[in-house]
Biopython code that builds the backbone (N, CA, C, O; Angstrom):
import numpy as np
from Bio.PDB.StructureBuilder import StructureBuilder

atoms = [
    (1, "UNK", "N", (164.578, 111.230, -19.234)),
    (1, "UNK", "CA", (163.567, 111.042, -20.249)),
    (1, "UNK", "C", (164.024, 109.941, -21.209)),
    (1, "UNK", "O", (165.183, 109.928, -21.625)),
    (2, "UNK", "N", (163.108, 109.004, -21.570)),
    (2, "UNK", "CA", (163.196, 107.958, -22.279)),
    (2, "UNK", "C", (162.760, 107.992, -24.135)),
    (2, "UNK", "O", (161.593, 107.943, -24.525)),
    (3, "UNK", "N", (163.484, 108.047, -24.694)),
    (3, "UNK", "CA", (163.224, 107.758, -26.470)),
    (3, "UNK", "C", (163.004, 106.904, -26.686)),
    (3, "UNK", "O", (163.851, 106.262, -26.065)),
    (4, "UNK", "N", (162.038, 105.804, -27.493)),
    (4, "UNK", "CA", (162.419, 104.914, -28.100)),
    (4, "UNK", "C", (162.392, 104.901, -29.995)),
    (4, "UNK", "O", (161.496, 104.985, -30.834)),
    (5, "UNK", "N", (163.417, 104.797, -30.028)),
    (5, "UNK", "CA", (163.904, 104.676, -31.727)),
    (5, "UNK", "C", (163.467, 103.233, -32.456)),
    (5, "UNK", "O", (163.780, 102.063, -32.233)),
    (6, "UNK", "N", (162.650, 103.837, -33.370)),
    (6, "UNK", "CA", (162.247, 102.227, -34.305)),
    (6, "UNK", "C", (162.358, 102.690, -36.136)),
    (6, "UNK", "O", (161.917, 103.577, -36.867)),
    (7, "UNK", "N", (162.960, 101.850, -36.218)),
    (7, "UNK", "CA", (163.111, 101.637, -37.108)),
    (7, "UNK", "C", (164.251, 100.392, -37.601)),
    (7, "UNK", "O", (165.119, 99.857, -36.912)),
    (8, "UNK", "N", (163.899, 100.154, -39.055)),
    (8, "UNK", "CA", (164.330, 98.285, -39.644)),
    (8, "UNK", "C", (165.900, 98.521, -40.027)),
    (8, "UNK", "O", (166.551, 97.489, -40.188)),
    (9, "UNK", "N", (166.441, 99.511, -40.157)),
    (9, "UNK", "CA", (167.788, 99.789, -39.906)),
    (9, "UNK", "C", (168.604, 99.853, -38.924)),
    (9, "UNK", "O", (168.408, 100.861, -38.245)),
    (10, "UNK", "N", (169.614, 99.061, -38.485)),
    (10, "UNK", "CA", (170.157, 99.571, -37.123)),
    (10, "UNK", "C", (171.280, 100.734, -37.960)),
    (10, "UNK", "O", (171.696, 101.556, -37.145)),
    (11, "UNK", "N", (171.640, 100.879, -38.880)),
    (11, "UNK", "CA", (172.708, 102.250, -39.465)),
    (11, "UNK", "C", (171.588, 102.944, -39.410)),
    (11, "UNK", "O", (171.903, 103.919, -38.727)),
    (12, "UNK", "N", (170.670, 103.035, -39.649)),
    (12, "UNK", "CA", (169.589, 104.410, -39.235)),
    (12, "UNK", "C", (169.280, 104.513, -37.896)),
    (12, "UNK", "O", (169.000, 105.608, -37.407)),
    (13, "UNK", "N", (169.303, 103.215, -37.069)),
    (13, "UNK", "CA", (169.096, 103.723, -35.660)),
    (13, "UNK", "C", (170.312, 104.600, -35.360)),
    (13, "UNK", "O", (170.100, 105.812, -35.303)),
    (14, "UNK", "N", (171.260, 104.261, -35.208)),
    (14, "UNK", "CA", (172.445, 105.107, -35.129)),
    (14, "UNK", "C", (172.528, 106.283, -35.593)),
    (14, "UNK", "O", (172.820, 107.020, -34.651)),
    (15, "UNK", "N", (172.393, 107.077, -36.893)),
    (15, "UNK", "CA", (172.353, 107.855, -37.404)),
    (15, "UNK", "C", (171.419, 108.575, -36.020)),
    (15, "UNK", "O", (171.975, 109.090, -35.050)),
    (16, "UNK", "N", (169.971, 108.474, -36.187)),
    (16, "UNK", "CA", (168.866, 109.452, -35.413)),
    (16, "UNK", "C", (169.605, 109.414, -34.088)),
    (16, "UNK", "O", (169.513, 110.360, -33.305)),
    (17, "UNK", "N", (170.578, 107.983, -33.732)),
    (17, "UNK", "CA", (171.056, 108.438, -32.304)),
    (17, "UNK", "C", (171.985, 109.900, -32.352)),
    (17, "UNK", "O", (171.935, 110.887, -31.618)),
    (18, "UNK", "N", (172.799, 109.608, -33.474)),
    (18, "UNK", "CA", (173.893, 110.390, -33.260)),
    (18, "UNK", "C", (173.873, 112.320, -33.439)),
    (18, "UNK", "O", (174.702, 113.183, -33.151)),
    (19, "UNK", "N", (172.203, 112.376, -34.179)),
    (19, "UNK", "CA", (171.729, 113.478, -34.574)),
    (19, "UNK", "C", (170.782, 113.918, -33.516)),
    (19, "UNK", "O", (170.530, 115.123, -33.535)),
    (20, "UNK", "N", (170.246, 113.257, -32.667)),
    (20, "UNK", "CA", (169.859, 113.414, -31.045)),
    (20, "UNK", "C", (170.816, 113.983, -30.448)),
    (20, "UNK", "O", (170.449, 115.103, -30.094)),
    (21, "UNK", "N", (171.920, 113.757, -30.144)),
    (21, "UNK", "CA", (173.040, 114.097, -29.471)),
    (21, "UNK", "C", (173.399, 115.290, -30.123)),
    (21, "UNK", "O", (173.617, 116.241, -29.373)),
    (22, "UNK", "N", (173.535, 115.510, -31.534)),
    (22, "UNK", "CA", (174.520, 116.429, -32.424)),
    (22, "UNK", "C", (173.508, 117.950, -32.056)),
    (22, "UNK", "O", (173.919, 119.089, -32.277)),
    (23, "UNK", "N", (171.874, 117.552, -31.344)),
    (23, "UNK", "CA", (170.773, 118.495, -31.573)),
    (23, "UNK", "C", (170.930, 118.899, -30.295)),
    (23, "UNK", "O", (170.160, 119.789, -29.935)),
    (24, "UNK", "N", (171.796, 118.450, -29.421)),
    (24, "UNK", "CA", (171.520, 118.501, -28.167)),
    (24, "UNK", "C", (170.869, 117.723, -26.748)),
    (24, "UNK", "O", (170.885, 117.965, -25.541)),
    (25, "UNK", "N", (170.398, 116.845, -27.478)),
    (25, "UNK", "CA", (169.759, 115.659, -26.706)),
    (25, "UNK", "C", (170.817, 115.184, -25.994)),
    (25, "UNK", "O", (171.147, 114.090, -26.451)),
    (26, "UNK", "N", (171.618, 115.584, -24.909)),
    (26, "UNK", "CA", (172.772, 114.388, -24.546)),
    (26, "UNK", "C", (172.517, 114.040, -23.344)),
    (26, "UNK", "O", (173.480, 113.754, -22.632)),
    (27, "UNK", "N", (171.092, 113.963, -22.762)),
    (27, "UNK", "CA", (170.916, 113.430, -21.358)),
    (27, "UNK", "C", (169.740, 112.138, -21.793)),
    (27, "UNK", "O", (169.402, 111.319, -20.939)),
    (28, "UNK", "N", (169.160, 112.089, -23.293)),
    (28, "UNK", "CA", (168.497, 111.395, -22.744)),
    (28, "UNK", "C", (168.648, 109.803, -22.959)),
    (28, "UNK", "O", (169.491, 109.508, -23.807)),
    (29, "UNK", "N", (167.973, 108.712, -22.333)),
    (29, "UNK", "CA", (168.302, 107.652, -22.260)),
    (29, "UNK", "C", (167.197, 107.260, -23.850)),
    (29, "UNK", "O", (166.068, 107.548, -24.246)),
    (30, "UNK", "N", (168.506, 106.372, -24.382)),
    (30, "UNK", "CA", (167.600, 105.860, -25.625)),
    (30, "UNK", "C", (167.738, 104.293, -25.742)),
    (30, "UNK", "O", (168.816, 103.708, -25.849)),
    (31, "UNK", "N", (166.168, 103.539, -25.699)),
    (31, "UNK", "CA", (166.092, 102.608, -26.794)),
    (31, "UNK", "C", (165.372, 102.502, -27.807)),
    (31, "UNK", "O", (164.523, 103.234, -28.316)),
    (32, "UNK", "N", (166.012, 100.997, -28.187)),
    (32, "UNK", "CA", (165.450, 100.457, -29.814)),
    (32, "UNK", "C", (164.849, 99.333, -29.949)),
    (32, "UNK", "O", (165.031, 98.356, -29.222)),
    (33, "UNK", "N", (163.978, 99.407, -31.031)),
    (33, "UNK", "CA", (163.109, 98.547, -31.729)),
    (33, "UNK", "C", (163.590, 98.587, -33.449)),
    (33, "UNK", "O", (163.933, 99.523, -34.171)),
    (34, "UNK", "N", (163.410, 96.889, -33.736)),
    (34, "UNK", "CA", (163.463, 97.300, -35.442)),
    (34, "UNK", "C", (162.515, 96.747, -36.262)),
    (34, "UNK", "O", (162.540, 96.341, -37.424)),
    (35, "UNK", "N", (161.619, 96.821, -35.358)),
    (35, "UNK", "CA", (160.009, 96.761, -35.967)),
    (35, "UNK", "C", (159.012, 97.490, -35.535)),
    (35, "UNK", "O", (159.334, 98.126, -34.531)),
    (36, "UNK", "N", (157.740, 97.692, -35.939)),
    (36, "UNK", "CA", (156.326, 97.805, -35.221)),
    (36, "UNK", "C", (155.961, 96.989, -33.941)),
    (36, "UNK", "O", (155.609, 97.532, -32.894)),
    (37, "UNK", "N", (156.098, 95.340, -34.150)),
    (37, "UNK", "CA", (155.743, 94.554, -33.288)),
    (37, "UNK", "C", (156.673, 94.873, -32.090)),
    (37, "UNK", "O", (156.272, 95.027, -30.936)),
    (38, "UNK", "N", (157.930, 94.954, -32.487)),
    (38, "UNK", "CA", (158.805, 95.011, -31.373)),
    (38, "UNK", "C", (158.807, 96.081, -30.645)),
    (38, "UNK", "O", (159.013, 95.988, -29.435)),
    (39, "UNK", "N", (158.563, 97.382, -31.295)),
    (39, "UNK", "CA", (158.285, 98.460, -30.979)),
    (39, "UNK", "C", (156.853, 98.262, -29.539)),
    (39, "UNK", "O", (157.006, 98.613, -28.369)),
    (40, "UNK", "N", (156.063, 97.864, -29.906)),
    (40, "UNK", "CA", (155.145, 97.492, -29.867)),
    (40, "UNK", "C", (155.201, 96.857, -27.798)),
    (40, "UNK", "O", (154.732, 97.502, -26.860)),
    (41, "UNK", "N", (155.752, 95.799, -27.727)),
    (41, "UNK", "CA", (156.154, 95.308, -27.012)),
    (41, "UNK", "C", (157.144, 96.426, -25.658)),
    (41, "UNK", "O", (156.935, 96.599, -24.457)),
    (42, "UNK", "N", (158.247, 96.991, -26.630)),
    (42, "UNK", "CA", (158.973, 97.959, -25.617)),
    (42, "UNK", "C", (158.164, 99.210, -25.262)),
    (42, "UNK", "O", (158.382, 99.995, -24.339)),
    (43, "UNK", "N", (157.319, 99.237, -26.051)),
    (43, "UNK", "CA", (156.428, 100.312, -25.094)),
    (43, "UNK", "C", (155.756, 100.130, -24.074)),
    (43, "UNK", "O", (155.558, 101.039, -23.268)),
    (44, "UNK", "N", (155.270, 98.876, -23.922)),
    (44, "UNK", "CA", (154.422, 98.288, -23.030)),
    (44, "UNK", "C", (155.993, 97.969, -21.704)),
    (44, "UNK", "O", (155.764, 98.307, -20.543)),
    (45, "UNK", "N", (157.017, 97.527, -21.935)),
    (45, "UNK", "CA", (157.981, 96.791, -20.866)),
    (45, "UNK", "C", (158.481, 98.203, -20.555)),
    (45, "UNK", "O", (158.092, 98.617, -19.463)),
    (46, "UNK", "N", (159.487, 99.294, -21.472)),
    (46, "UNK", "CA", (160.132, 100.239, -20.979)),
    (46, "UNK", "C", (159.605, 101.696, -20.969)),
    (46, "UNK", "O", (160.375, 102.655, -20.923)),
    (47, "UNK", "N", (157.958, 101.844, -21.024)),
    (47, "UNK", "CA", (156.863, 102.979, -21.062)),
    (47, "UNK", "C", (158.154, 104.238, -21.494)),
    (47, "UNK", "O", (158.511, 104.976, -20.575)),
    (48, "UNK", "N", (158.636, 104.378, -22.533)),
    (48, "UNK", "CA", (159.335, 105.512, -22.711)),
    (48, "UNK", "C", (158.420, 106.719, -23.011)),
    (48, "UNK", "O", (157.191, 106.652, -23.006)),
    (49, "UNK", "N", (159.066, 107.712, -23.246)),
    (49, "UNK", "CA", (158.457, 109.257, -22.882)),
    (49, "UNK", "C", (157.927, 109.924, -23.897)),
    (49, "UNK", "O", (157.075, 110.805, -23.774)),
    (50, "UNK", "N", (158.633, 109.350, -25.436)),
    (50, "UNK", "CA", (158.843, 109.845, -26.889)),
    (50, "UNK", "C", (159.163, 108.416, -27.664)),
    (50, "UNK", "O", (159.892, 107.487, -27.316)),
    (51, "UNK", "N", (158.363, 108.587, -28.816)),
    (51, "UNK", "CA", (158.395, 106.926, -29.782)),
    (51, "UNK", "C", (158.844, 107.837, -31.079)),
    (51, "UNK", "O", (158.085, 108.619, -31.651)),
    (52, "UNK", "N", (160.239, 107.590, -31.444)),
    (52, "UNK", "CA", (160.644, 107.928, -33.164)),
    (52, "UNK", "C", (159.965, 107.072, -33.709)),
    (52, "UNK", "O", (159.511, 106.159, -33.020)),
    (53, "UNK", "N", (159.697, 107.133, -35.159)),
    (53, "UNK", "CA", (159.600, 105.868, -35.884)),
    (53, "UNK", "C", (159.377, 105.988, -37.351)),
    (53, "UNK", "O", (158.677, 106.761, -38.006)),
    (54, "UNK", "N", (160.601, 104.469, -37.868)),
    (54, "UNK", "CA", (159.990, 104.613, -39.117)),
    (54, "UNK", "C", (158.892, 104.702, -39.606)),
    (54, "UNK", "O", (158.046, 104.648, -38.714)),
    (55, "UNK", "N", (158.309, 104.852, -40.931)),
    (55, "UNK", "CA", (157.110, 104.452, -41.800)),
    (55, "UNK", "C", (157.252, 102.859, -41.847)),
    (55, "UNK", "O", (156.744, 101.971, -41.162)),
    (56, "UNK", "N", (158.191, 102.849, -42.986)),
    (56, "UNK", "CA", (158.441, 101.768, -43.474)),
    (56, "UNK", "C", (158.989, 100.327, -42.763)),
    (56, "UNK", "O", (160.079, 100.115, -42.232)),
    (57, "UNK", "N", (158.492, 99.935, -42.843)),
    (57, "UNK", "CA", (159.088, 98.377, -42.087)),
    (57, "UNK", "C", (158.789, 97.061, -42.150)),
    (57, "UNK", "O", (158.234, 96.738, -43.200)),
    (58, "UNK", "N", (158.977, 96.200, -41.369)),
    (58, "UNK", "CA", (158.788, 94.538, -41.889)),
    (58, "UNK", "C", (157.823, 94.514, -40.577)),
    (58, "UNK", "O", (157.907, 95.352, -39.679)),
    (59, "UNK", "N", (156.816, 93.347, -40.594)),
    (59, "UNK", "CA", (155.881, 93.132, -39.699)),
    (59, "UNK", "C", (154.884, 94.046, -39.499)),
    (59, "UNK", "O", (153.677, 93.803, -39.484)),
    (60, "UNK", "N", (155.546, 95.357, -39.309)),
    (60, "UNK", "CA", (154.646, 96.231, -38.709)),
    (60, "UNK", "C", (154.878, 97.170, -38.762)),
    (60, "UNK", "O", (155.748, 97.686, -38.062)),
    (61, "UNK", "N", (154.179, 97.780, -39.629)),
    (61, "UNK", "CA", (155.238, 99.287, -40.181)),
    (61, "UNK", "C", (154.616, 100.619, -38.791)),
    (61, "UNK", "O", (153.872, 100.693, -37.814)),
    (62, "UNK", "N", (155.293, 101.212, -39.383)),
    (62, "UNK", "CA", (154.988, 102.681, -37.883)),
    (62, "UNK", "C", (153.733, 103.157, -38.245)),
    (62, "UNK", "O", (153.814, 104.064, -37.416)),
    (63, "UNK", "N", (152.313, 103.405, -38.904)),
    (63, "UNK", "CA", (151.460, 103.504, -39.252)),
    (63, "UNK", "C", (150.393, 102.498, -38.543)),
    (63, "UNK", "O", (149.342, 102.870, -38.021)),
    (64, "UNK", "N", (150.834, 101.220, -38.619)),
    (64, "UNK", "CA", (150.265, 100.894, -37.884)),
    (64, "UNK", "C", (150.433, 100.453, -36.197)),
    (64, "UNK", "O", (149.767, 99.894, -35.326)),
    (65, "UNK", "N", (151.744, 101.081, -36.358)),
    (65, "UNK", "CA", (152.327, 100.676, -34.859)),
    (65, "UNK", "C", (151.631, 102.239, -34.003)),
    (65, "UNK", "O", (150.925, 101.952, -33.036)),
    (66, "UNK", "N", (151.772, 103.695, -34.268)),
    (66, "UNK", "CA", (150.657, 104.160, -34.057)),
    (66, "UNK", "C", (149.438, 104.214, -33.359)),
    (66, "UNK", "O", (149.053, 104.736, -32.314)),
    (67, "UNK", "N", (148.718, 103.200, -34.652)),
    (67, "UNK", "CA", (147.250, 103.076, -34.655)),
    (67, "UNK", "C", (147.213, 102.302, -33.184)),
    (67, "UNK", "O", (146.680, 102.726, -32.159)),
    (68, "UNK", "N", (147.933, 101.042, -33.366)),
    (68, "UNK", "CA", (148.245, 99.875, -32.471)),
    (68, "UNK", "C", (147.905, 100.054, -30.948)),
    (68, "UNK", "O", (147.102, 99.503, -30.195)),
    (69, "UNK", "N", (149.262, 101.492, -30.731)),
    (69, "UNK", "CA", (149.222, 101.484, -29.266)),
    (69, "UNK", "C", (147.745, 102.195, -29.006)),
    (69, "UNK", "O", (146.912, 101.734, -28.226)),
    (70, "UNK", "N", (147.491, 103.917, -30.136)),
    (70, "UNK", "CA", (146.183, 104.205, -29.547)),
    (70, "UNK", "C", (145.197, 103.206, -29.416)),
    (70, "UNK", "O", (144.766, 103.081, -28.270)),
    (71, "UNK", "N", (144.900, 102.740, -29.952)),
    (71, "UNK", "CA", (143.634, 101.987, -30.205)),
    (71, "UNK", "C", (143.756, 100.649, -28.602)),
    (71, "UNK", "O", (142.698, 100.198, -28.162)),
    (72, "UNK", "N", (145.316, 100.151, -27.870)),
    (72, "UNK", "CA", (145.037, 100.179, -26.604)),
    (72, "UNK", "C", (145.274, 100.726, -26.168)),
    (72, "UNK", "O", (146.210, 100.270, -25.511)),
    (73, "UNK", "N", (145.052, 101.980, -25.857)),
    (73, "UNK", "CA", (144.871, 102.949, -24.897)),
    (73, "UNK", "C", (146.435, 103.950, -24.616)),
    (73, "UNK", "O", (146.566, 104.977, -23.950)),
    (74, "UNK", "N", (146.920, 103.585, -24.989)),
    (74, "UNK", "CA", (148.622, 104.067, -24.953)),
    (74, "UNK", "C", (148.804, 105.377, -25.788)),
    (74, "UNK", "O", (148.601, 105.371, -27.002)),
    (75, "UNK", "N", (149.350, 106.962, -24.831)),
    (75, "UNK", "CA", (148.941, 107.962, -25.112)),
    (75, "UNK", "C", (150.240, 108.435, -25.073)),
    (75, "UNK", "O", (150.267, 109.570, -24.598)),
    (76, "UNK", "N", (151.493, 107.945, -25.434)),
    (76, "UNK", "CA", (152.781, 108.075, -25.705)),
    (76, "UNK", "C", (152.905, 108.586, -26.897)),
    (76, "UNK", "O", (152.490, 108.228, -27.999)),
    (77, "UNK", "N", (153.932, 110.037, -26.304)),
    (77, "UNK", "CA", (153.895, 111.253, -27.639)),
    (77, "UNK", "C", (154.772, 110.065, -28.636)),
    (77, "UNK", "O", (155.518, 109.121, -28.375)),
    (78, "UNK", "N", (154.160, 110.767, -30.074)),
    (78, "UNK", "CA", (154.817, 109.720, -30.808)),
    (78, "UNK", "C", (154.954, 111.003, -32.280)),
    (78, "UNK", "O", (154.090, 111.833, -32.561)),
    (79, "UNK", "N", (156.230, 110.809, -32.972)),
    (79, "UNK", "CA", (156.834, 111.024, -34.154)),
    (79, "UNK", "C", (157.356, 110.110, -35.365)),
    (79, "UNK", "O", (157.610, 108.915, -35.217)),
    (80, "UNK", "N", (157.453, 110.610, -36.246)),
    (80, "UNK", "CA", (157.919, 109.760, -37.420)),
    (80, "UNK", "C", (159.032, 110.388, -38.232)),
    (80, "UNK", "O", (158.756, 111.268, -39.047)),
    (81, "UNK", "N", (160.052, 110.050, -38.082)),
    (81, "UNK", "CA", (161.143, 110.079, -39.056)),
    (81, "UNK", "C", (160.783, 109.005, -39.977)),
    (81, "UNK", "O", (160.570, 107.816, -39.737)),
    (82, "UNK", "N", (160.755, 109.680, -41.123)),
    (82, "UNK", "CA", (161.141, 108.675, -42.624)),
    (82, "UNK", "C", (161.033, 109.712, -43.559)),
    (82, "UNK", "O", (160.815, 110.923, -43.531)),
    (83, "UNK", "N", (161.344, 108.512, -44.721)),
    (83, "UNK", "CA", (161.117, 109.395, -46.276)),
    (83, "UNK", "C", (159.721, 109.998, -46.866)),
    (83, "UNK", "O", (159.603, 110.714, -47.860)),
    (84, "UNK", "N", (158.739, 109.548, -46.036)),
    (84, "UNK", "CA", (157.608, 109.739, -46.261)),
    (84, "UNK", "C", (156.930, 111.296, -45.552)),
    (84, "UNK", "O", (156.362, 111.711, -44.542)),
    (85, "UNK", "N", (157.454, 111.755, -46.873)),
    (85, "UNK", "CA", (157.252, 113.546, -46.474)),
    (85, "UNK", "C", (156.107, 113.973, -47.153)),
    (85, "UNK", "O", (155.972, 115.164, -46.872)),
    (86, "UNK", "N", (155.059, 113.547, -48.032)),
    (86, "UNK", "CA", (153.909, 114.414, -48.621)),
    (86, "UNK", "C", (153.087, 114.783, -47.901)),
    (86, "UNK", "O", (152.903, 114.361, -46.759)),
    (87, "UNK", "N", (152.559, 115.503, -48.379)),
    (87, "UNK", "CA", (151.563, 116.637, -47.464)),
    (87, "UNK", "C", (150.512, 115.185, -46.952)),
    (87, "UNK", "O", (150.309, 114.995, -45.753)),
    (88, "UNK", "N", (149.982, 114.357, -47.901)),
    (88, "UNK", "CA", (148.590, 113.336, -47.798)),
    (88, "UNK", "C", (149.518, 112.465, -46.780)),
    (88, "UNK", "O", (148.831, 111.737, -46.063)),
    (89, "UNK", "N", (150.846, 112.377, -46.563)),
    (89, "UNK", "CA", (151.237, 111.293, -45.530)),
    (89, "UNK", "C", (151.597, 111.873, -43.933)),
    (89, "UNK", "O", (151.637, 111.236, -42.880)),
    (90, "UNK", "N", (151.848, 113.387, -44.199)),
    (90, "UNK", "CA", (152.200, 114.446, -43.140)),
    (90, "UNK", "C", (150.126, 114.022, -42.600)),
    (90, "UNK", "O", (149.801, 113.242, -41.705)),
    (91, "UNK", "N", (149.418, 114.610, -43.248)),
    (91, "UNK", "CA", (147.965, 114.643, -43.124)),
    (91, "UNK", "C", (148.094, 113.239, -42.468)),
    (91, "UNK", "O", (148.257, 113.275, -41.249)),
    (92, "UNK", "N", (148.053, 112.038, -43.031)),
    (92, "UNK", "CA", (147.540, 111.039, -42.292)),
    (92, "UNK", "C", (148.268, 110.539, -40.975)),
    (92, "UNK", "O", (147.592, 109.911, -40.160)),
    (93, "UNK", "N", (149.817, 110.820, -40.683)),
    (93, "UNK", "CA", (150.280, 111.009, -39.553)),
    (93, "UNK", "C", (149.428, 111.396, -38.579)),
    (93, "UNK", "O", (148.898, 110.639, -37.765)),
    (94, "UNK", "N", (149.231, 113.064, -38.684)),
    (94, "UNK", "CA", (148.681, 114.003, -38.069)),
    (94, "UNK", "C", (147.555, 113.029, -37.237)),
    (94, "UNK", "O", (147.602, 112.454, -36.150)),
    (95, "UNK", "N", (146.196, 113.170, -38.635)),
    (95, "UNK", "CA", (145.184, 112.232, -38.150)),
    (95, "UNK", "C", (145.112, 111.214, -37.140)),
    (95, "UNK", "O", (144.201, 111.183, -36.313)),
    (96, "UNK", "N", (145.916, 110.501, -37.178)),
    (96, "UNK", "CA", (146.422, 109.322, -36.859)),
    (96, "UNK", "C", (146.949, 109.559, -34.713)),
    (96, "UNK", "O", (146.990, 108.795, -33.749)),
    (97, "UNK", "N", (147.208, 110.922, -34.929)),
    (97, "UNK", "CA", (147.729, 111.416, -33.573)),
    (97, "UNK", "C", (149.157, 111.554, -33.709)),
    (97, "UNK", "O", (149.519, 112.145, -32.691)),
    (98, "UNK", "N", (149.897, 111.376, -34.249)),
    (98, "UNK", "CA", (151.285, 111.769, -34.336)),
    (98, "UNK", "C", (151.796, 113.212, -34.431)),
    (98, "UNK", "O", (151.596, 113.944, -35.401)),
    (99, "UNK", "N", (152.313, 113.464, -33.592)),
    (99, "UNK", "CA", (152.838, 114.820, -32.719)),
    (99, "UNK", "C", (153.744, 115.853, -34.146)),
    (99, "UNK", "O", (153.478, 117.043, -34.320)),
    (100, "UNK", "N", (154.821, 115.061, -35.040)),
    (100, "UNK", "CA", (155.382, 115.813, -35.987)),
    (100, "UNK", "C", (155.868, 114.386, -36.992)),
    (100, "UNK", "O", (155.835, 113.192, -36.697)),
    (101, "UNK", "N", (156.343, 115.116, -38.349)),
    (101, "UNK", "CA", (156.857, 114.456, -39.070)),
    (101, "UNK", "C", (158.318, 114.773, -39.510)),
    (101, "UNK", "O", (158.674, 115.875, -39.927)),
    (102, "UNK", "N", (159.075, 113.752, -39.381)),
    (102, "UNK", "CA", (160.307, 114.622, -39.601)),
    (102, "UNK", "C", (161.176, 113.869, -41.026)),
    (102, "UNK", "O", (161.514, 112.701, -40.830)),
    (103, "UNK", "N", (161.443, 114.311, -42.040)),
    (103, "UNK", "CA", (161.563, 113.883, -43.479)),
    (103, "UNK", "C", (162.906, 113.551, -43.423)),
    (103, "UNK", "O", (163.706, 114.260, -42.813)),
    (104, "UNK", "N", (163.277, 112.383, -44.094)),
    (104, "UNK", "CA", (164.838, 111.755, -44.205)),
    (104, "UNK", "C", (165.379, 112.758, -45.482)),
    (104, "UNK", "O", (164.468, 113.143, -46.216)),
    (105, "UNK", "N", (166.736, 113.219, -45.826)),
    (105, "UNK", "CA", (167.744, 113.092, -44.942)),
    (105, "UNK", "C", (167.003, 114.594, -44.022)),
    (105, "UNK", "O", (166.296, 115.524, -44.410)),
    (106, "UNK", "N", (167.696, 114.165, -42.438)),
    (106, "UNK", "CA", (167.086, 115.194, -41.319)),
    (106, "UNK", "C", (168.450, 115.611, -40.933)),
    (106, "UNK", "O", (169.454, 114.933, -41.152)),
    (107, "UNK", "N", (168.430, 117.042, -40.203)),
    (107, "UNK", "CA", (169.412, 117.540, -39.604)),
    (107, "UNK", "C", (169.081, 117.804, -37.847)),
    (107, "UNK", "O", (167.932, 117.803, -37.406)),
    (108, "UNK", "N", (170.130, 117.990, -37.112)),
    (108, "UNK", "CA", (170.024, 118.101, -36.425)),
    (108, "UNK", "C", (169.182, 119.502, -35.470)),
    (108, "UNK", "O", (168.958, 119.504, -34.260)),
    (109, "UNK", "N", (168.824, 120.668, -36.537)),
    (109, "UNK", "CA", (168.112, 121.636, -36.464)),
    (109, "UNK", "C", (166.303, 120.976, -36.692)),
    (109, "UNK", "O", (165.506, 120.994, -35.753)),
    (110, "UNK", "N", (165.991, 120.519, -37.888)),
    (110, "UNK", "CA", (165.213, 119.540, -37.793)),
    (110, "UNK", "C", (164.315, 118.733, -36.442)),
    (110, "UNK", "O", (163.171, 118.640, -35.996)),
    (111, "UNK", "N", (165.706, 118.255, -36.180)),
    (111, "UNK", "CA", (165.321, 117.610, -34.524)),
    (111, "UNK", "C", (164.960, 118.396, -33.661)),
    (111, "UNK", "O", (164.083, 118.030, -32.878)),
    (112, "UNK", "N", (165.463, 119.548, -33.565)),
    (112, "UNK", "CA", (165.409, 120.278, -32.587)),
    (112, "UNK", "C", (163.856, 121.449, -32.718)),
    (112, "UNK", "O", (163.225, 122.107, -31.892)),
    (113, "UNK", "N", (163.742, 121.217, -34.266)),
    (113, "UNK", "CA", (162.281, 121.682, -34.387)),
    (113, "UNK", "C", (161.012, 121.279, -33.735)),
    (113, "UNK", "O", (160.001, 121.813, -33.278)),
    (114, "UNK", "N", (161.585, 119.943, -33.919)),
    (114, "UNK", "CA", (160.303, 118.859, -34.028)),
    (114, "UNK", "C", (160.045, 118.474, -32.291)),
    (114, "UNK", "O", (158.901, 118.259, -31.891)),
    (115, "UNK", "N", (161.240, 118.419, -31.346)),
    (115, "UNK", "CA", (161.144, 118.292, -30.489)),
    (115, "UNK", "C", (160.916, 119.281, -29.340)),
    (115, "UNK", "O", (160.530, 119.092, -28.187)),
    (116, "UNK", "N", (161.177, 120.101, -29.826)),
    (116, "UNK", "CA", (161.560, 121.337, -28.510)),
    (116, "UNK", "C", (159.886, 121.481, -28.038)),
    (116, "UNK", "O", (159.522, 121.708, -26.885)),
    (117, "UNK", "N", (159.291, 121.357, -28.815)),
    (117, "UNK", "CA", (157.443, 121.574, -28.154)),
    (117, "UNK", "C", (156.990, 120.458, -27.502)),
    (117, "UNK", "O", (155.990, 120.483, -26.784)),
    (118, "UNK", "N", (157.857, 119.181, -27.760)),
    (118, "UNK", "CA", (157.461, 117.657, -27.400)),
    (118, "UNK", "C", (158.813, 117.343, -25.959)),
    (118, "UNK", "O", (158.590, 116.701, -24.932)),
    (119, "UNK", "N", (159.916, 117.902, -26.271)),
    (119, "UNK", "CA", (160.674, 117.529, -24.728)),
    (119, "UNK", "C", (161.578, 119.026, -23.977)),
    (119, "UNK", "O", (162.561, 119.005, -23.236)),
    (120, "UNK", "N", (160.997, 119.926, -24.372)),
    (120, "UNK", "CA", (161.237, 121.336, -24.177)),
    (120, "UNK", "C", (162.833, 121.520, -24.463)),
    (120, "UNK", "O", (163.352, 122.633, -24.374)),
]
sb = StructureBuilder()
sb.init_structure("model")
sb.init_model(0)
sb.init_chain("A")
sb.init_seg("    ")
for serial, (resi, resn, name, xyz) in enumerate(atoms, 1):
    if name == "N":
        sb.init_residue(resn, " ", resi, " ")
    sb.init_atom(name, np.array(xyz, "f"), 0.0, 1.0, " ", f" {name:<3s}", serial, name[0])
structure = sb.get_structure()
C-alpha cells in the first residue's frame, strides 16, 4: 500500500513518516510532495492508495489540492494532518470529501485512529 505525504516541510514530512511507523505502519511504501501542485502531479504518476496532507502551503495548499483531484475525477482516500483543527475547518474538510482530520501536534494513537477504518 502506497501513502503519499504532502506537506511544505520536509522536518514534518519526516516527523508523519516516523509516527507512521511508531503507529505501526511498517510495511507501507511512502512518498512525498511539498506542495499541492506537486502533490498533484504524484497522484496522477504514482496513483498511491492514501494522500496525507497539509492545509497550509505554497502554490497550492491541501484544500485545494483536494478539490483539484475530485473535481478530475480522482477518488483517492484522502486526509489532512495540520494545525487546522476547528470544528468550521474539520466541517469543510469533511464537505470537501476528506476521509479524517488529524490535528498537529499528533500521536501515534491518533494515526492509528484515523487510519485503521481507511487501511485496516
Amino acid at each position: 500500500m502506497k501513502v503519499l505525504i504532502v506537506d511544505d516541510s520536509r522536518v514534518m514530512r519526516q516527523i508523519v513518516t516516523r509516527t507512521l511507523r511508531q503507529a505501526g505502519y511498517t510495511e507501507l511504501a511512502l512518498v512525498e510532495a511539498s506542495n499541492g501542485l506537486e502533490a498533484f502531479e504524484v497522484v496522477q504518476s504514482e496513483s498511491p492508495d492514501l494522500v496525507l496532507s497539509d492545509w497550509n502551503m505554497p502554490n497550492m495548499n491541501g484544500f485545494d489540492l483536494l478539490k483539484s483531484l475530485r473535481g478530475r475525477g480522482h477518488e483517492v482516500p484522502f486526509g489532512f494532518v495540520t494545525s487546522e483543527s476547528t470544528q468550521e475547518m474539520r466541517d469543510k474538510a469533511s464537505s470537501a470529501g476528506a476521509l479524517f482530520l488529524v490535528a498537529k501536534p499528533f500521536t501515534p494513537e491518533s494515526f492509528k485512529e484515523a487510519l485503521t477504518p481507511v487501511l485496516g
